[in-house]
gemmi code that builds the backbone of each chain (N, CA, C; Angstrom):
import gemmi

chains = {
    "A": [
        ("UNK", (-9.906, -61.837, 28.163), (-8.711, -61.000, 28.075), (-8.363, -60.463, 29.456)),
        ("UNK", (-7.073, -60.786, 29.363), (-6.840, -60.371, 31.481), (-5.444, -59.451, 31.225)),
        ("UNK", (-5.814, -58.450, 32.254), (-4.590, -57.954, 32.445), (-3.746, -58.705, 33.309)),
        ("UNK", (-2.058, -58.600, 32.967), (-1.658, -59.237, 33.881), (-0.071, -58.005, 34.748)),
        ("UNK", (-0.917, -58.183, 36.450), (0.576, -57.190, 36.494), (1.238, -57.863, 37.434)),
        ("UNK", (3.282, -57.411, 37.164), (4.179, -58.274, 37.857), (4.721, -56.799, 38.959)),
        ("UNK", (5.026, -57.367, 39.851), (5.880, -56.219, 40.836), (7.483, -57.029, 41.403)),
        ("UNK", (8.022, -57.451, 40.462), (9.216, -58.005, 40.873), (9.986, -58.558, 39.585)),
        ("UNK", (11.491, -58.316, 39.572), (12.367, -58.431, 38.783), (11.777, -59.957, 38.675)),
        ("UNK", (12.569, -59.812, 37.239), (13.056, -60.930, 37.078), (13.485, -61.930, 37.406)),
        ("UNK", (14.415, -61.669, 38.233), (15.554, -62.594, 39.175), (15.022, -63.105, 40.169)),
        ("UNK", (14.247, -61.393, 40.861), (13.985, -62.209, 42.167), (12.681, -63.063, 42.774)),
        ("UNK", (11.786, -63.257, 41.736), (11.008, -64.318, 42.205), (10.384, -64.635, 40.716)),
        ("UNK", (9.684, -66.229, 40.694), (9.549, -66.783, 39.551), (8.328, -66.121, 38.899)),
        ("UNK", (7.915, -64.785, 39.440), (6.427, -63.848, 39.078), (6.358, -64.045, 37.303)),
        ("UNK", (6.889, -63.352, 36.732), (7.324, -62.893, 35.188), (7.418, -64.287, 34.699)),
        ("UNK", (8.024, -65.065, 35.172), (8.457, -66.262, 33.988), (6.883, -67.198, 34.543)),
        ("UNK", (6.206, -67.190, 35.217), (5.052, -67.519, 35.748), (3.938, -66.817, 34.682)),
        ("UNK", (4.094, -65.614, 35.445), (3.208, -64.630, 34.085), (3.103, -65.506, 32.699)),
        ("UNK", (4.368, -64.950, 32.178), (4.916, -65.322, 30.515), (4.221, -66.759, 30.260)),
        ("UNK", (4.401, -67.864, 31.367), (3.913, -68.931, 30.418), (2.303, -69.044, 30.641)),
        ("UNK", (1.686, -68.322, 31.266), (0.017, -68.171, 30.938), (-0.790, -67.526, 30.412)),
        ("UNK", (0.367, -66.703, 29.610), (-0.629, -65.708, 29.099), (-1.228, -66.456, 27.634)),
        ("UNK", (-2.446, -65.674, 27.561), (-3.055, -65.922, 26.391), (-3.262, -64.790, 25.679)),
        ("UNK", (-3.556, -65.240, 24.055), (-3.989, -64.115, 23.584), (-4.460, -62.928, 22.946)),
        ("UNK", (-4.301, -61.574, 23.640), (-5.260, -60.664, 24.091), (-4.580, -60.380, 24.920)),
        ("UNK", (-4.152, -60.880, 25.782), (-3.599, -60.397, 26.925), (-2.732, -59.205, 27.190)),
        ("UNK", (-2.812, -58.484, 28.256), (-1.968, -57.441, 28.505), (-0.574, -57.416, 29.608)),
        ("UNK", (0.173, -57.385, 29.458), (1.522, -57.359, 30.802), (1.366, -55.405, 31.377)),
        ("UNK", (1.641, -55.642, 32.189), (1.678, -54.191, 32.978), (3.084, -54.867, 34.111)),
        ("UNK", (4.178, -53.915, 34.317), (5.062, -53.604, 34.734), (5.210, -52.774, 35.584)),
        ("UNK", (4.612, -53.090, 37.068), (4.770, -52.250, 38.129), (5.996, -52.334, 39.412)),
        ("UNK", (5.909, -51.376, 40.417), (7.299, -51.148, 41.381), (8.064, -51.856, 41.186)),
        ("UNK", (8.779, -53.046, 41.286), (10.164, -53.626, 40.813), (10.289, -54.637, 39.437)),
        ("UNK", (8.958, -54.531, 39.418), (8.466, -55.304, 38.162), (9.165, -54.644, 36.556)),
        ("UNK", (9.752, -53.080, 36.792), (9.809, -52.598, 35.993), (11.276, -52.757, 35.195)),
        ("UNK", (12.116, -53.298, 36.193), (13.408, -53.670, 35.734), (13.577, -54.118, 34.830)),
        ("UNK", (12.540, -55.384, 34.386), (12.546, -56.528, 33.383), (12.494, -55.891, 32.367)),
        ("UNK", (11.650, -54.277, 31.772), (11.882, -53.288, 31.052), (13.409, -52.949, 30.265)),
        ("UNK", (14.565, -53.299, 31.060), (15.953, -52.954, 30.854), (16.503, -53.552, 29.535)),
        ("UNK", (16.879, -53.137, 28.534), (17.368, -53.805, 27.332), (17.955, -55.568, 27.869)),
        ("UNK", (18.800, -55.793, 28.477), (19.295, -56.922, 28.912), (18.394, -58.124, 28.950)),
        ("UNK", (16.995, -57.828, 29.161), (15.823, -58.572, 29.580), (14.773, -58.816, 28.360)),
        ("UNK", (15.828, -58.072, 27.191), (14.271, -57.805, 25.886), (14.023, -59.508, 25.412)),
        ("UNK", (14.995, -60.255, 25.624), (15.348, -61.468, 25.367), (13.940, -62.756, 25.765)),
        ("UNK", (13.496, -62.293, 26.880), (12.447, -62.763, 27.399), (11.245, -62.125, 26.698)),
        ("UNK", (10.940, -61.482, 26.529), (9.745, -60.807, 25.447), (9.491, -61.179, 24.306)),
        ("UNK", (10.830, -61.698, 23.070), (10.809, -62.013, 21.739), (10.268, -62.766, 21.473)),
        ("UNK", (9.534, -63.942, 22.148), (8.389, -64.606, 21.404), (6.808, -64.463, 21.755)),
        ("UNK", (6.662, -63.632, 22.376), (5.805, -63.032, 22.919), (4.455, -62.639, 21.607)),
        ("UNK", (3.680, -63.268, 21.682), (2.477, -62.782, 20.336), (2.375, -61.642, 20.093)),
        ("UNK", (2.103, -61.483, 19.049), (2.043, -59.752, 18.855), (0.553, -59.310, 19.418)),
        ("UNK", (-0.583, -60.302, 19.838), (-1.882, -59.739, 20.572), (-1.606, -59.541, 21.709)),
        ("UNK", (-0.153, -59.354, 22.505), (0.137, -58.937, 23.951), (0.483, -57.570, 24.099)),
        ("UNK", (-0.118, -56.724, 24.175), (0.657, -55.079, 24.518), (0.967, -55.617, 26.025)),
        ("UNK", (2.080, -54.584, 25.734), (3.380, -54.529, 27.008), (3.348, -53.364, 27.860)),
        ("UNK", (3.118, -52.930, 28.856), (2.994, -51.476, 29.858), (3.819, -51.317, 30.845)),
        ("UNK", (4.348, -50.282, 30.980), (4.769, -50.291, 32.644), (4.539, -48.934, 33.013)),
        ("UNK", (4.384, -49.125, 34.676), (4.160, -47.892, 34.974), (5.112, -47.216, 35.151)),
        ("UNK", (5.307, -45.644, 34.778), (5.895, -44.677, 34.351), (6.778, -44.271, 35.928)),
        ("UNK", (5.740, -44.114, 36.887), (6.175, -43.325, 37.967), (7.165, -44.618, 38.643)),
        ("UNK", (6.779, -45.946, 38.685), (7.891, -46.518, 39.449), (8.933, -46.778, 38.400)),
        ("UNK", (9.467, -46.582, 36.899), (10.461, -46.486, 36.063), (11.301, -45.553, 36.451)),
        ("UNK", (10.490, -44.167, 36.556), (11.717, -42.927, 36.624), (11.928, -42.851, 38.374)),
        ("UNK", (11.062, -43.704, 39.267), (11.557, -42.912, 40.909), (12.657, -44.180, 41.074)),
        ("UNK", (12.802, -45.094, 40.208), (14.277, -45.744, 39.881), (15.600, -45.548, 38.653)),
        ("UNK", (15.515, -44.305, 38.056), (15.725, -43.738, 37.392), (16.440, -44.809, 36.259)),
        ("UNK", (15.200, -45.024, 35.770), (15.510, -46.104, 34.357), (15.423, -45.574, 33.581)),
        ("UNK", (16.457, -45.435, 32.417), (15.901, -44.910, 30.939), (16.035, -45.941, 29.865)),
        ("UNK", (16.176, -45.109, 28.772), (16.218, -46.070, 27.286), (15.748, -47.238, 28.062)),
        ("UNK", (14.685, -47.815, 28.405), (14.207, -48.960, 27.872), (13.185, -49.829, 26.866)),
        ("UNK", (12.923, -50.988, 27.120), (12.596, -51.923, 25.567), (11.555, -51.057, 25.333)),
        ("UNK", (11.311, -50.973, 23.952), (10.551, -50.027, 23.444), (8.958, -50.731, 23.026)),
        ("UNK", (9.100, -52.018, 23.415), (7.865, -52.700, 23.306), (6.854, -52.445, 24.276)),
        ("UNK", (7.395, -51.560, 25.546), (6.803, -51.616, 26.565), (6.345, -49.941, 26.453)),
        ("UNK", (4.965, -49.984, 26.811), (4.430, -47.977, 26.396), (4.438, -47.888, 28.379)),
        ("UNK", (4.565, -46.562, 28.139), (4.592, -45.924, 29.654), (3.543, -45.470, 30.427)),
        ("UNK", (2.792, -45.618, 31.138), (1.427, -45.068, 31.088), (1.344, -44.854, 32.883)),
        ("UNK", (0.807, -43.830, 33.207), (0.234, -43.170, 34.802), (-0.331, -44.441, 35.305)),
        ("UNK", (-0.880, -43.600, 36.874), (-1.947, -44.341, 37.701), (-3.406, -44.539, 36.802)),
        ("UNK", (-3.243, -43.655, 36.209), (-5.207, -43.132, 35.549), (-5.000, -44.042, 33.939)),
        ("UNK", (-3.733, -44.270, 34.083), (-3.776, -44.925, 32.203), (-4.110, -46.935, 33.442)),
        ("UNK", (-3.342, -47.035, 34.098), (-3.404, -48.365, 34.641), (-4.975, -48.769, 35.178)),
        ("UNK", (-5.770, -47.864, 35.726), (-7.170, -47.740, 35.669), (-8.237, -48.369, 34.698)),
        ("UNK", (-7.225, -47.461, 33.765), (-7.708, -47.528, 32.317), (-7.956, -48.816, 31.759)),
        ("UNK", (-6.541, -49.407, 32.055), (-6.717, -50.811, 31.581), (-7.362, -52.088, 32.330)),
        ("UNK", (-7.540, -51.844, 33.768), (-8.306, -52.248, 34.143), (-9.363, -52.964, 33.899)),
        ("UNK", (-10.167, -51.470, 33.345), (-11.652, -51.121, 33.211), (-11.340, -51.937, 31.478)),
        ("UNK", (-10.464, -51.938, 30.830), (-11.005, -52.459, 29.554), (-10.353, -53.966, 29.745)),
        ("UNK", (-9.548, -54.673, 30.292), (-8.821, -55.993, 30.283), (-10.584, -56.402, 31.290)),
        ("UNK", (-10.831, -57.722, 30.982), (-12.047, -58.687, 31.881), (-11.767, -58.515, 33.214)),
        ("UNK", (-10.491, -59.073, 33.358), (-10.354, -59.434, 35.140), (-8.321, -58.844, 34.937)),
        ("UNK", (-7.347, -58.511, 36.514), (-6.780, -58.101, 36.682), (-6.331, -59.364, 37.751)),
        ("UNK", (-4.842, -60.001, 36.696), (-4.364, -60.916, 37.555), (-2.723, -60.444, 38.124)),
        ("UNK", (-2.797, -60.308, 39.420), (-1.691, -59.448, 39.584), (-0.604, -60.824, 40.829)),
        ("UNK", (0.782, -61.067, 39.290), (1.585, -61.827, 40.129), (2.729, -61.139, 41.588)),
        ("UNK", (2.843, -61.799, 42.533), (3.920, -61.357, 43.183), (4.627, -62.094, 44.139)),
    ],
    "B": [
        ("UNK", (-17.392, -47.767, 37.383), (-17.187, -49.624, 37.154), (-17.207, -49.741, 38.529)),
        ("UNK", (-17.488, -50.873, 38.983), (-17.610, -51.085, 40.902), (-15.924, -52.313, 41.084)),
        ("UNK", (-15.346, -51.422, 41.688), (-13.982, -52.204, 41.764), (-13.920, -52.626, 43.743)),
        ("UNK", (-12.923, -53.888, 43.817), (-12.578, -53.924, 45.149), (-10.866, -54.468, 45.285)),
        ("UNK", (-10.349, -53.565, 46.287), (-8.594, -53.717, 46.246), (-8.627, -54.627, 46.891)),
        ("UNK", (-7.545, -55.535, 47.175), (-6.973, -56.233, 48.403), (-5.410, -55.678, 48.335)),
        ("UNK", (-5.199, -55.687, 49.581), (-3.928, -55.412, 49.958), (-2.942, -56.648, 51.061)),
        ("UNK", (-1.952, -56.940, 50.459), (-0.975, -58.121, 51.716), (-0.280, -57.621, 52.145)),
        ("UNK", (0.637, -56.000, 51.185), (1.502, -56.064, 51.808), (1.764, -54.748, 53.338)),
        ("UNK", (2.539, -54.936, 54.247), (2.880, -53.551, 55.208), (3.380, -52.763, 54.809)),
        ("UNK", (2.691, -51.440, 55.091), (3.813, -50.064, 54.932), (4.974, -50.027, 55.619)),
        ("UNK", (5.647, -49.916, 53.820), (7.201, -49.627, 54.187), (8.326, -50.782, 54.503)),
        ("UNK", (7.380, -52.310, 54.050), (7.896, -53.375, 54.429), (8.431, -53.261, 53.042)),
        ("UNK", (7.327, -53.382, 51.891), (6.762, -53.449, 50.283), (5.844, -52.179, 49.677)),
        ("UNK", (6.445, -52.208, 48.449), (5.350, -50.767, 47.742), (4.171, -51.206, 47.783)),
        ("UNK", (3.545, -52.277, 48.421), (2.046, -52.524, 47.882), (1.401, -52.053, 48.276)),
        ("UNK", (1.322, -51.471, 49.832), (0.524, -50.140, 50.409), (0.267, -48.689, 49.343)),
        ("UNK", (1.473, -48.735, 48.992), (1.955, -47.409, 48.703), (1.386, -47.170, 46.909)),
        ("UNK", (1.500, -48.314, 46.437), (1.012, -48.408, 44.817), (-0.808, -48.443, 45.320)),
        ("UNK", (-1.627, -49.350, 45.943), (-2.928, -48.832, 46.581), (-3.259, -48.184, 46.409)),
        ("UNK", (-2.765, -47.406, 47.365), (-2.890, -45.903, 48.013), (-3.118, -45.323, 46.806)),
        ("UNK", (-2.133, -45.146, 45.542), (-2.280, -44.171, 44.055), (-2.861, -44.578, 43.643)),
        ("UNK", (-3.081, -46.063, 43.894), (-4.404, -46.570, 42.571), (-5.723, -46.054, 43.135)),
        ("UNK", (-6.643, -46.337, 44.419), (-7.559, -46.002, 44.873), (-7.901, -44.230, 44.315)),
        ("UNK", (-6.705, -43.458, 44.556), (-7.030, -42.114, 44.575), (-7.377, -41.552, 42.975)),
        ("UNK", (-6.634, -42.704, 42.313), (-7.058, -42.351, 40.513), (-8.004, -43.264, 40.441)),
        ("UNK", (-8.725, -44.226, 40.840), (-9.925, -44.637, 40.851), (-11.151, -43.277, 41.279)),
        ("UNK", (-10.855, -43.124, 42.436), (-11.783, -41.905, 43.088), (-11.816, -40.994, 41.789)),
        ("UNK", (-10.579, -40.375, 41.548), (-11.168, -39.152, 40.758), (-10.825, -39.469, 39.282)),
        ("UNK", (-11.285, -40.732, 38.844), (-12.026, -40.849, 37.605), (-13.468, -41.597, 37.691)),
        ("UNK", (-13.628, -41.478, 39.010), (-15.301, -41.554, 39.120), (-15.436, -43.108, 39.562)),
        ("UNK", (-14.891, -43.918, 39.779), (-15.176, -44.990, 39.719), (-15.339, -45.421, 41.138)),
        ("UNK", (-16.361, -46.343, 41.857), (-16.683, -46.883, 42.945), (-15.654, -47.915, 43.794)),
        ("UNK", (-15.428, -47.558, 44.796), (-14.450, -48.610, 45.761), (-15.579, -49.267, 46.902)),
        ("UNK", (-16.067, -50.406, 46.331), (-16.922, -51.298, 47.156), (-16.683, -51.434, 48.453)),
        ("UNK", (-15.017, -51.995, 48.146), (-14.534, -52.245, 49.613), (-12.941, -52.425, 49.475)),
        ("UNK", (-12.114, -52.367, 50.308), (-10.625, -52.224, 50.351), (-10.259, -53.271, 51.930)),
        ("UNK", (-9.648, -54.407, 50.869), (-9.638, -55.628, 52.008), (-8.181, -55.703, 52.571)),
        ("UNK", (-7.907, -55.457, 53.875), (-6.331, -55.813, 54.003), (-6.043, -57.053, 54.410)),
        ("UNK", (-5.420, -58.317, 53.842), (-4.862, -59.217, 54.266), (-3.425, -59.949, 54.480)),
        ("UNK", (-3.190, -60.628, 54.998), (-1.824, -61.078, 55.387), (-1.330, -59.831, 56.043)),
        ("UNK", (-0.035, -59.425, 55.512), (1.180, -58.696, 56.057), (0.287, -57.304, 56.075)),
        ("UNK", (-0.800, -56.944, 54.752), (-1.641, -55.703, 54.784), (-2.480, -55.347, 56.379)),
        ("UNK", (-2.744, -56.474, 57.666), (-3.339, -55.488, 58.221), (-2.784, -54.599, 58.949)),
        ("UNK", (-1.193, -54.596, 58.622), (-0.371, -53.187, 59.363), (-0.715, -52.085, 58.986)),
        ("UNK", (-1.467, -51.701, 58.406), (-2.105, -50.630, 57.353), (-2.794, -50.044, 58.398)),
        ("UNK", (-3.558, -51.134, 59.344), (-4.352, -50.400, 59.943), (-3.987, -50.063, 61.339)),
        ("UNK", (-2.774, -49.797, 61.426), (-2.434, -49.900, 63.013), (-2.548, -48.642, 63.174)),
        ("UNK", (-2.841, -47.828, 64.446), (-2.880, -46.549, 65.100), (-1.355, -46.359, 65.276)),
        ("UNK", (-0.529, -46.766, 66.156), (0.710, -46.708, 66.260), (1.618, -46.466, 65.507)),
        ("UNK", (1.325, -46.774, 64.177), (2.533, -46.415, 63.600), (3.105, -44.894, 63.539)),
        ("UNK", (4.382, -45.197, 63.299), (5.103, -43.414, 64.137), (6.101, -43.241, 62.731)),
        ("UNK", (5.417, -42.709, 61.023), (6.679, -42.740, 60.728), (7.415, -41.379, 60.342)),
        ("UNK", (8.235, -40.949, 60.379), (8.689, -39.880, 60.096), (8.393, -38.908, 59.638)),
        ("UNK", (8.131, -37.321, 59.731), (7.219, -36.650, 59.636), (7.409, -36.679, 58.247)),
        ("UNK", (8.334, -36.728, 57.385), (8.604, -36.044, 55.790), (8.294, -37.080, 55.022)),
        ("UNK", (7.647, -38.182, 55.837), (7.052, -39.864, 54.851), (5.788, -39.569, 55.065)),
        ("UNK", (5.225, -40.347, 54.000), (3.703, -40.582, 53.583), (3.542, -41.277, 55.075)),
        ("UNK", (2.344, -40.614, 55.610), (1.793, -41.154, 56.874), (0.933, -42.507, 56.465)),
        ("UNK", (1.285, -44.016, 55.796), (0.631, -44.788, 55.399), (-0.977, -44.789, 55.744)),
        ("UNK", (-0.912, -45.577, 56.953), (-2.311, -45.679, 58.131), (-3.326, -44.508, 57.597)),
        ("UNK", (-2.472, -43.434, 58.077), (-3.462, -42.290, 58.607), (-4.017, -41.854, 56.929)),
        ("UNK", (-3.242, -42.223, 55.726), (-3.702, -41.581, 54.836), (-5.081, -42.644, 54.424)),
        ("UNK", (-4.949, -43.861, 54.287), (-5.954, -44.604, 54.290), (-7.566, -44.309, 55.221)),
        ("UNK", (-7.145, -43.767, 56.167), (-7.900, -43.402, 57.226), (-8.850, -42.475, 56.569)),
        ("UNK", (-7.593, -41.377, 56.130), (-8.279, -40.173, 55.908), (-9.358, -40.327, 54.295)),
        ("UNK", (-8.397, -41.201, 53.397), (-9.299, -41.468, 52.023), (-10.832, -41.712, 52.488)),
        ("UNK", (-10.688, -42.923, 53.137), (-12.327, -43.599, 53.534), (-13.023, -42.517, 54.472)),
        ("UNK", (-12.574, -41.953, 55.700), (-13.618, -40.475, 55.691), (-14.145, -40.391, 54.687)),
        ("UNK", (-13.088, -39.834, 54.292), (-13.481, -38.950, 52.657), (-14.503, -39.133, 51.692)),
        ("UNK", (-14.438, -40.482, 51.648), (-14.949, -40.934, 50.392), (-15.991, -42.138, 51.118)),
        ("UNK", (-16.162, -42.187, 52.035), (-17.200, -43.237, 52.670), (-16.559, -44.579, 52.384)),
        ("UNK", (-15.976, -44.947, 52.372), (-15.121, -46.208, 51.982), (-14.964, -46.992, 53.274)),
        ("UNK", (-15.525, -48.346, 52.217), (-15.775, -49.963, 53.500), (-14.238, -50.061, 53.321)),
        ("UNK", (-13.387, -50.212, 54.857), (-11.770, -50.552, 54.955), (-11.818, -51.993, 55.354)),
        ("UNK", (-11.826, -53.236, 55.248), (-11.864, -54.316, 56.289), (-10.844, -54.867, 56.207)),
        ("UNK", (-10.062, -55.063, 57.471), (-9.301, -55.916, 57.538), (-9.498, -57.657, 58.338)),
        ("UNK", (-8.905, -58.443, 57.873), (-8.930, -59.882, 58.082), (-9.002, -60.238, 59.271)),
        ("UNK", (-9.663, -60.230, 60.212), (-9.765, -60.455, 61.573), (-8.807, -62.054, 61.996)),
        ("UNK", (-8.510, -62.368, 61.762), (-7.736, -63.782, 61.831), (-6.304, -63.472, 61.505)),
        ("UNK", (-6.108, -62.631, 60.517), (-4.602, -62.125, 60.009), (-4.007, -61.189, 60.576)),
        ("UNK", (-5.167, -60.119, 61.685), (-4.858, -59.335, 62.453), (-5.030, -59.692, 63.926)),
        ("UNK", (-5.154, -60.152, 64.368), (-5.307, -60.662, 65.872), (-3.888, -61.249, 65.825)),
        ("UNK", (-3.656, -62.290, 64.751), (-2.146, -62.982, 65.122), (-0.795, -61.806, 64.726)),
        ("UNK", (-1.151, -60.910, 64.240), (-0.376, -60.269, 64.186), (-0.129, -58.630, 64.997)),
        ("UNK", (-1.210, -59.170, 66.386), (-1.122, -57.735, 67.185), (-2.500, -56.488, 66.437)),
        ("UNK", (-2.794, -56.990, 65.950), (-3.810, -55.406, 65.544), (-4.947, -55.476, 66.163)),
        ("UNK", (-5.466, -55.297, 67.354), (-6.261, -55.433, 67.659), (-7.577, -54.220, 68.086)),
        ("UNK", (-8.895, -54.379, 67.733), (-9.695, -53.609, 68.372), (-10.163, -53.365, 69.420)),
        ("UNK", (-10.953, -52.742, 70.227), (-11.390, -53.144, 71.540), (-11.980, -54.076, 71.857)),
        ("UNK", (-12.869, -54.551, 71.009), (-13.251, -56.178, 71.187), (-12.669, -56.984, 71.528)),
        ("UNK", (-12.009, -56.973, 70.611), (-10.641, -58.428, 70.482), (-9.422, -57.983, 71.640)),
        ("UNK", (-9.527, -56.877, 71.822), (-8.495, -56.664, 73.117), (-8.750, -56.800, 74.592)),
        ("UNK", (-10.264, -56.752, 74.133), (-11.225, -57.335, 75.435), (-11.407, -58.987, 75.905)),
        ("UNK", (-11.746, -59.362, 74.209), (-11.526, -60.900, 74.692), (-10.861, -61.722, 74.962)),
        ("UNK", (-9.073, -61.077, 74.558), (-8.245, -61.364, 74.925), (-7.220, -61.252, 75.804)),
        ("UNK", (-7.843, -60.245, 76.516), (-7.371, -59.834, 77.958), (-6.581, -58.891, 77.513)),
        ("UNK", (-6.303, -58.116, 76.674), (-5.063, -57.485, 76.042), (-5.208, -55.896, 76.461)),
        ("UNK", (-4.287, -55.037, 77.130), (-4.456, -53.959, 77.706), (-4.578, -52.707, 77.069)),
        ("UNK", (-4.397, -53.125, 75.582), (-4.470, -52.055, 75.354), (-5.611, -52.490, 73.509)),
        ("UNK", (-5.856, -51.724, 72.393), (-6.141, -51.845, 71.391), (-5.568, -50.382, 70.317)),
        ("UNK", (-5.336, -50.927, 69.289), (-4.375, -50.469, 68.429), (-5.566, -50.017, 66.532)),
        ("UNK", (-6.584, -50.777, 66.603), (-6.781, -50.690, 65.182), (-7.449, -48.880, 64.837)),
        ("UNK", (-6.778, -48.565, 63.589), (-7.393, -47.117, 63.162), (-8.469, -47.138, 62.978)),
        ("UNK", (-9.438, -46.367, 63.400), (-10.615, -45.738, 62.817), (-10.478, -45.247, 61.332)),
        ("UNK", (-11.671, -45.186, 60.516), (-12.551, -46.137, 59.997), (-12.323, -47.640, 59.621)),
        ("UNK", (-11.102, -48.023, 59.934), (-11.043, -49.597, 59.339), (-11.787, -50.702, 60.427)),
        ("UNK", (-12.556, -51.445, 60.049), (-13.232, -52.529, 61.122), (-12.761, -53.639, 60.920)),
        ("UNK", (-12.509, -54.442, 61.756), (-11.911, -55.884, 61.319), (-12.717, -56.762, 61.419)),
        ("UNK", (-12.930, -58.027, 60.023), (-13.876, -58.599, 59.821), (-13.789, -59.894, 58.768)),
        ("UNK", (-14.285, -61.109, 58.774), (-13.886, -62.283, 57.971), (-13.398, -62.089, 56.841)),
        ("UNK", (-13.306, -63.424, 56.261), (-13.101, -63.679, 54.724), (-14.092, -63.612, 53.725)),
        ("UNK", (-15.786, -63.597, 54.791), (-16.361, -63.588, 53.544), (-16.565, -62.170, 52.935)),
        ("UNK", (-16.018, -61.129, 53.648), (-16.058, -59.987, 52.973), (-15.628, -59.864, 51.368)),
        ("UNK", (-14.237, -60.632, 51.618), (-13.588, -60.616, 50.464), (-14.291, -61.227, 49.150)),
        ("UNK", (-15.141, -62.503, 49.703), (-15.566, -63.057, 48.805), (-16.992, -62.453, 48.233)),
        ("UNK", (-17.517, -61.570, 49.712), (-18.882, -60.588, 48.826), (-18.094, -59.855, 47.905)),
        ("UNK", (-17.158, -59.228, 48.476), (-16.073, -58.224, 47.190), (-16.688, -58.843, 46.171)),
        ("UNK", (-15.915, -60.159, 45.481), (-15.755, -60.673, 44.959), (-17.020, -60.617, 43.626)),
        ("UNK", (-18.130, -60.660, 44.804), (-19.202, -61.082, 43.949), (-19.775, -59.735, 43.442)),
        ("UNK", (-19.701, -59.175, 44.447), (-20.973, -57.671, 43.960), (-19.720, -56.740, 43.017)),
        ("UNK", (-18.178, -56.966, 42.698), (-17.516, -55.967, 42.187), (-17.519, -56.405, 40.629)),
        ("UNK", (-17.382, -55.364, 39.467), (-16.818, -55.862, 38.689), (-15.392, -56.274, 38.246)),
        ("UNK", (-14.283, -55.227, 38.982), (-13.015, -55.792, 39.003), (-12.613, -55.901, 40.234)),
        ("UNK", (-11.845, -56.895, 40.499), (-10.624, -56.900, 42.258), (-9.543, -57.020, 41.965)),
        ("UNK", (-8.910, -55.762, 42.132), (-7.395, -55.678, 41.918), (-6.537, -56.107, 43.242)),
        ("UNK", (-5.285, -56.904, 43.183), (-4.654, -57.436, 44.128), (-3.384, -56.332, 44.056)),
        ("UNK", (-2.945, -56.108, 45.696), (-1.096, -54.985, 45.173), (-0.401, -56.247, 46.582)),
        ("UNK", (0.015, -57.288, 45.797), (0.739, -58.264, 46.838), (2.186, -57.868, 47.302)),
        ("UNK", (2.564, -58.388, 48.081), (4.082, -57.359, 48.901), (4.914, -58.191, 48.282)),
    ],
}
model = gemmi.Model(1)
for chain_id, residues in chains.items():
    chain = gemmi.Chain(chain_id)
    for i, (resn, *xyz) in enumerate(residues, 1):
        res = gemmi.Residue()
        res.name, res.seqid = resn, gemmi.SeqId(i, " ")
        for name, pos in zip(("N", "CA", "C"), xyz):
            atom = gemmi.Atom()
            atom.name, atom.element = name, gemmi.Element(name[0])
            atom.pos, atom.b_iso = gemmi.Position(*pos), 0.0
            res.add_atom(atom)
        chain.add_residue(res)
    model.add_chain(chain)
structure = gemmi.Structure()
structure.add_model(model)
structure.setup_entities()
């Protein structure tokens, strides 16, 4: 079981759609600094076939210091100390960028 | 848990310094061990003395500096990724005839196989790529 974290939209590099087709799962997505965009309703589109053994994360502090709201609700919000967190419980931490 | 960072990207080029930087410090104070903190590629700007940035910005360098005081923390940067890119110590500024040397204290610059002891003695290695 791997965490997996992206730091870039959607658009701008093939990170996420890279991610998406390796995950297995168990697996976790985490949504960090620009990574968090993909969060935006417009983008839920890419998520919908997504297994239901994938929880979805992003981090909280780079969402609001880009002042994003209402987004996909599949995705939970969690600190520096919650991303730790998952760390310590995902095997290994594969971080695209 | 015994964790080791790598870092690629430069302060202020990319958040990847800057996301680090918060992760290391919520590592520290939830107890958890930083083996070692590797800067490579675009990351060994991290360790430059020189940098000058504005007083009301996160002093990148110097805060890294100051964590590992702090906390006894191995800093290494890529000796091959930093020489071509100007960061040099007195060594390397010696062997290269170079007049002056630039790298911050506590960071030492040093191979790849660091990364790969990382590798071995940590239980997780988190990457913050630029």
């Amino acid at each position: 079981m791997t965490l997996h974290t992206i730091n870039k939209t959607p658009t701008e590099s093939s990170a996420l759609n890279n991610c998406l087709a390796s995950l297995s799962d168990g697996d976790a997505l985490l949504l960090i600094e620009n990574g968090v965009y993909a969060a935006m309703p417009g983008y839920a589109e890419l998520f919908t076939r997504l297994p239901a053994s994938i929880q979805c994360y992003l981090l909280g502090e780079d969402s609001s210091a880009r002042g994003l709201n209402d987004l996909n609700p599949d995705f939970r919000s969690i600190d520096y100390d919650g991303f730790v967190e998952l760390s310590c419980r995902y095997n290994k931490v594969v971080s695209w960028f | 848990m015994i964790f080791s960072i790598v870092v690629t990207g430069a302060p202020y080029s990319s958040q990847a310094a800057d996301s680090a930087l918060r992760y290391c410090k919520s590592l520290l104070k939830l107890e958890h061990q930083i083996h070692r903190i590797f800067f490579y590629a675009d990351g060994v700007h991290n360790a430059s003395e020189l940098a000058v940035p504005p007083q009301d910005e996160t002093n990148i360098p110097s805060e890294w500096a100051q964590l590992a005081e702090q906390h006894k923390l191995d800093i290494v940067v890529c000796i091959a990724a930093a020489v071509r890119r100007g960061v040099l110590d007195e060594n390397e500024a010696g062997r290269y005839e170079k007049s002056s040397h630039n790298l911050t204290l506590p960071f030492v610059l040093s191979g790849l196989g660091q990364l790969v002891e990382a590798g071995i003695v940590s239980d997780r290695v988190v990457t913050f790529g630029a």
